[in-house]
C-alpha positions in Angstrom: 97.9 69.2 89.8 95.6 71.6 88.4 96.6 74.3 85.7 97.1 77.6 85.9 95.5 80.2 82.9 95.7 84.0 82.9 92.8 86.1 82.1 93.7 89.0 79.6 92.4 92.5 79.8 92.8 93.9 83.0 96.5 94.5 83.5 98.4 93.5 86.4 99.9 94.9 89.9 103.6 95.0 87.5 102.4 97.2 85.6 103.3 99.5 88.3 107.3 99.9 87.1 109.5 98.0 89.4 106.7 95.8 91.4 107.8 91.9 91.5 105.4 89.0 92.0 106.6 86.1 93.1 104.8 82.2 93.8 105.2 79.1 95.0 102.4 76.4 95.8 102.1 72.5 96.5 99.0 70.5 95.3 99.9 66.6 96.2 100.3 64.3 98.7 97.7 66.4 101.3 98.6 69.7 99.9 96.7 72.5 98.8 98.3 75.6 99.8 101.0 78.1 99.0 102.3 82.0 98.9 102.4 85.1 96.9 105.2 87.5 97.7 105.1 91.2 96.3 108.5 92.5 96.3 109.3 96.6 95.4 111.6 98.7 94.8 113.8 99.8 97.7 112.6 102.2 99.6 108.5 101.9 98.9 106.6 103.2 101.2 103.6 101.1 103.0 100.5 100.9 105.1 97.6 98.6 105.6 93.9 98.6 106.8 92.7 95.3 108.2 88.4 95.2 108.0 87.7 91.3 108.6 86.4 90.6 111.7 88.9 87.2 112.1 92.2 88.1 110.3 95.7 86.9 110.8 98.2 89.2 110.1 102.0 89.8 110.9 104.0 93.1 111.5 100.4 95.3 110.5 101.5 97.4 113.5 104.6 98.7 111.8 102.7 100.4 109.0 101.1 102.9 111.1 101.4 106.5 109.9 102.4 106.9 113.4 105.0 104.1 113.4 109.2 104.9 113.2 110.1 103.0 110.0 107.5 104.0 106.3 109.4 101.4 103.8 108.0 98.4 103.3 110.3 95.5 101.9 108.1 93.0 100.9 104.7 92.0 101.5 103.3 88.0 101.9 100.3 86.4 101.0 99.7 83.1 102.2 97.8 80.4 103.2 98.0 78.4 106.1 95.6 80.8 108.6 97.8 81.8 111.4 100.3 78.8 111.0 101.4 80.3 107.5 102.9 82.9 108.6 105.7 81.3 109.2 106.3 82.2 105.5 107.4 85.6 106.3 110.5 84.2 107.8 111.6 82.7 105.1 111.1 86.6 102.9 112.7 88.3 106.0 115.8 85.8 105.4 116.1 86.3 101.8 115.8 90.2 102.4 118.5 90.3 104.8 120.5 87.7 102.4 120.1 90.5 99.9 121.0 93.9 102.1 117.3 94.8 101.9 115.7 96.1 105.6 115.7 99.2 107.8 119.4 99.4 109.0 120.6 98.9 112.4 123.8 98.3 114.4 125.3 95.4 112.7 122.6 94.8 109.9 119.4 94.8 109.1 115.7 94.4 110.1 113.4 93.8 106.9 110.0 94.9 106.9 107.8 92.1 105.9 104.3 92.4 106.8 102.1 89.4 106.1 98.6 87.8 106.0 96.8 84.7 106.0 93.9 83.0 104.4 91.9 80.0 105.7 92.8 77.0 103.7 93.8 74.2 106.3 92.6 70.7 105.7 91.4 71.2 102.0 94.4 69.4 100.0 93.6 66.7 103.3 95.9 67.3 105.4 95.2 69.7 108.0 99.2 69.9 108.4 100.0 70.8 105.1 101.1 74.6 105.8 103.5 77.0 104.3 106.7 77.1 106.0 109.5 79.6 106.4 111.2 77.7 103.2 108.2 78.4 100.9 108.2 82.2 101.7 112.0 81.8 100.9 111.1 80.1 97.4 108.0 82.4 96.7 110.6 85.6 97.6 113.5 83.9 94.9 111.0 83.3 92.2 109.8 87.6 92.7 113.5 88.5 92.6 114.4 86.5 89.5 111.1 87.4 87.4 111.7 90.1 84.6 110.5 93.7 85.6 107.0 94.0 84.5 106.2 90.3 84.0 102.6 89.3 83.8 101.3 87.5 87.2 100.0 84.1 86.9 96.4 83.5 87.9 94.2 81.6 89.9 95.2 78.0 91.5 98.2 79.5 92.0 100.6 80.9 95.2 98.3 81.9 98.5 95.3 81.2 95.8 95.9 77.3 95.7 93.9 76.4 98.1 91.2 79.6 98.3 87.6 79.2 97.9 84.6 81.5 98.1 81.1 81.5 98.9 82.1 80.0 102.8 84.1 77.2 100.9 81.5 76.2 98.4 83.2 77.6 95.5 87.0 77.5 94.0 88.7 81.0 94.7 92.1 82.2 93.4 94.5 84.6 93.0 93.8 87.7 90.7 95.3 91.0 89.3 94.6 94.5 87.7 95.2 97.9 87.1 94.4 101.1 86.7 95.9 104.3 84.9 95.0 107.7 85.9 94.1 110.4 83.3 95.1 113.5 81.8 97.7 115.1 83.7 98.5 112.5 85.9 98.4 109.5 82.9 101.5 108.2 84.1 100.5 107.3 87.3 99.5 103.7 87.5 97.5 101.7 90.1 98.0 98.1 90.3 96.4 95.0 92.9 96.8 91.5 93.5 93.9 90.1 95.2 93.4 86.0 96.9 90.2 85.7 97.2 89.0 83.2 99.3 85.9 85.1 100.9 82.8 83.8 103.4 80.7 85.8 100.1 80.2 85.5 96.2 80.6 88.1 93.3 78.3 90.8 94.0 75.0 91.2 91.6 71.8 93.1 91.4 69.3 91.1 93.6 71.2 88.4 94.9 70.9 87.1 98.3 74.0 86.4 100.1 74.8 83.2 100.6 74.2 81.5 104.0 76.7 80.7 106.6 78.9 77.8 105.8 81.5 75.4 107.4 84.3 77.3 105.3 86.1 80.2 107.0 87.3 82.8 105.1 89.6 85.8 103.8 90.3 88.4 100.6 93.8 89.7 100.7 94.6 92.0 98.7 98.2 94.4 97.9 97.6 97.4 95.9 100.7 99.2 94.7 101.2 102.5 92.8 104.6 104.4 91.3 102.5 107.3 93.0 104.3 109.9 95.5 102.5 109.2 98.8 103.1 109.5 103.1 102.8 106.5 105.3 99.3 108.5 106.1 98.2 108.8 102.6 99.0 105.0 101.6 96.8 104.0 105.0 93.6 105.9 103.5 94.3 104.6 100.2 94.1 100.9 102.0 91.0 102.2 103.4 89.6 103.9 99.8 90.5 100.6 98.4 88.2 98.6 100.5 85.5 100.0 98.9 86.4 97.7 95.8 86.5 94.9 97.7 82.6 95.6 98.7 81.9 96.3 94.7 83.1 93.0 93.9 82.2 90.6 97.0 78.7 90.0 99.1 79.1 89.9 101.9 82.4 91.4 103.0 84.4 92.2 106.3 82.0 89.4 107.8 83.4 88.3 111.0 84.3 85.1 109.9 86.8 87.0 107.0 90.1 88.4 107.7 90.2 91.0 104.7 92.7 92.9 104.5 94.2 95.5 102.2 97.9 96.7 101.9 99.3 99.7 99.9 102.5 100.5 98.5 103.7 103.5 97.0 106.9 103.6 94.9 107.5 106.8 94.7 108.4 107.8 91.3 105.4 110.0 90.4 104.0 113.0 92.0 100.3 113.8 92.0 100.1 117.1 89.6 97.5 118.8 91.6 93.9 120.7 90.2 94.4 124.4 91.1 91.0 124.6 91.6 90.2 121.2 93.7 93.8 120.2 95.4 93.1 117.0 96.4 91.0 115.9 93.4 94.1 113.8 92.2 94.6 112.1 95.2 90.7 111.4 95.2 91.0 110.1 91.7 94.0 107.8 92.5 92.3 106.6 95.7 89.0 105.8 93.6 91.0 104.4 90.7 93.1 101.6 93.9 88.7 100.5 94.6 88.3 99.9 91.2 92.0 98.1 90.8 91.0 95.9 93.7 87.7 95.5 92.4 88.5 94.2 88.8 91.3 91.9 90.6 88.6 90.2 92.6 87.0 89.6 89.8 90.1 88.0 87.7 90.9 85.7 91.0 87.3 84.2 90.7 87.0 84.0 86.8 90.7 82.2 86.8 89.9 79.9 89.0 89.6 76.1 88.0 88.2 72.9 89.3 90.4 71.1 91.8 89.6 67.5 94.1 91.2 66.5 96.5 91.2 63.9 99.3 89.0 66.6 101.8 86.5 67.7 98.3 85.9 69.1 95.0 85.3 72.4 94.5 85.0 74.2 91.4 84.6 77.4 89.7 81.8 80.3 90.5 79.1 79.6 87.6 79.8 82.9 85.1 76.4 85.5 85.2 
């Protein structure tokens, strides 16, 4: 099994007060896969914006502005393409285990959105998926972390079996944030990216790479203690992508199913510029790119060399 290292300096998605990460991840016997779960507070609010042209996704459609329900109870990372999202089943049942889901007649119905990255085959065994049980684990080991714990990087959770540059390259799981300034220092913008893209880290000059036989997908949660709608967390998703195009060449290729959610806690409201009203919401939209941007970048720099049965792949060569 290969270790895991965190890269210091950026911050984390839990620096955003009451956001949970949670991970689990098999590397043996076939396997090279697992799932990130990012569990908030009660009550968060959530949207998404999906750019790739192949994604796989589950329960997008409830985190329409236009939607009934705005909370969002957990969101799942995972590998496994469209098979692993089977791993939401196992976050929905740990959610309603724990009261925690849009109420209804007799219970409750937890809002777990989820996506998928490629990653079948590449431990050897094309079988080797997440399951229902693995979300469960991945949602236990979020619940039970301290508030404001450090995430664990790259070959690690939905970023176990990621790779980049159309699966030349080992990918991984990173995180960042961001904090406002002046009157609005204590709002804080966090992301967890799995990068596992059809591109390679963006510099001056390069030529993208050409078509491999990998397919693809960045995911990527970004989560603030900021006051927002359902509509305004949907065009921070799509501000956010722009970080995501900083970091990665190419992106939202046809072969990638990138996708960005956002969650907003709630605990801080925007103090507005009389002069420019929505200059704070433009600054916390352009401080979620550069979040997402500078966790891209952590996922690729912690990643490390892993072989298995199906290859070898190992880490983007530093500039």
């Amino acid at each position: 099994m290969t270790d895991h290292h965190e890269a210091a300096g950026t911050g984390s998605i839990t620096d955003v007060p009451g956001i949970r990460v949670g991970q689990t991840q098999r590397q043996d016997d076939g396997w090279l896969t697992g799932v990130s779960v990012v569990l908030p507070p009660p009550g968060t609010i959530g949207s998404v914006d999906v750019r790739g042209g192949g994604p796989g996704t589950h329960e997008t459609d409830a985190l329409d502005p236009s939607t009934m329900v705005p909370t969002v109870d957990a969101v799942v990372l995972t590998g496994g393409s469209a098979y692993g999202l089977a791993a939401a089943g196992g976050v929905q049942r740990w959610c309603e285990e724990n009261g925690r889901g849009f109420a209804v007649p007799g219970g409750v119905v937890p809002i777990v959105p989820a996506a998928a990255i490629f990653d079948l085959g590449r431990g050897g065994d094309f079988a080797a998926r997440p399951s229902a049980q693995m979300g469960y684990e991945a949602a236990l080991d979020a619940a039970g972390s301290a508030e404001g714990a450090d995430v664990v990087r790259g070959n690690v959770g939905a970023g176990t079996g990621a790779a980049i540059g159309a699966g030349t390259f080992k990918g991984g799981v990173g995180t960042a944030s961001v904090r406002l300034s002046g009157e609005n220092s204590a709002v804080v913008v966090g992301a967890l990216a799995v990068v596992n893209a059809a591109g390679v880290p963006w510099r001056p000059g390069a030529v993208p790479p050409s078509p491999g036989a990998g397919l693809n997908t960045t995911l990527v949660v970004v989560a603030t203690n900021a006051v927002l709608t359902v509509a305004e967390a949907k065009r921070t998703a799509t501000a956010a992508h722009a970080g995501m195009a900083r970091a990665l060449n190419p992106v939202h290729t046809l072969a990638d199913g990138d996708t960005i959610f956002t969650l907003a806690t709630g605990t801080q409201r925007l103090i507005p510029n009389p002069q420019v009203p929505v200059a704070a919401m433009i600054e916390m939209q352009s401080a979620a790119a550069e979040a997402v941007r500078l966790a891209i970048c952590d996922g690729v720099a912690s990643a490390t060399s892993v072989k298995t049965p199906a290859g070898q792949w190992d880490p983007f060569p530093a500039a």
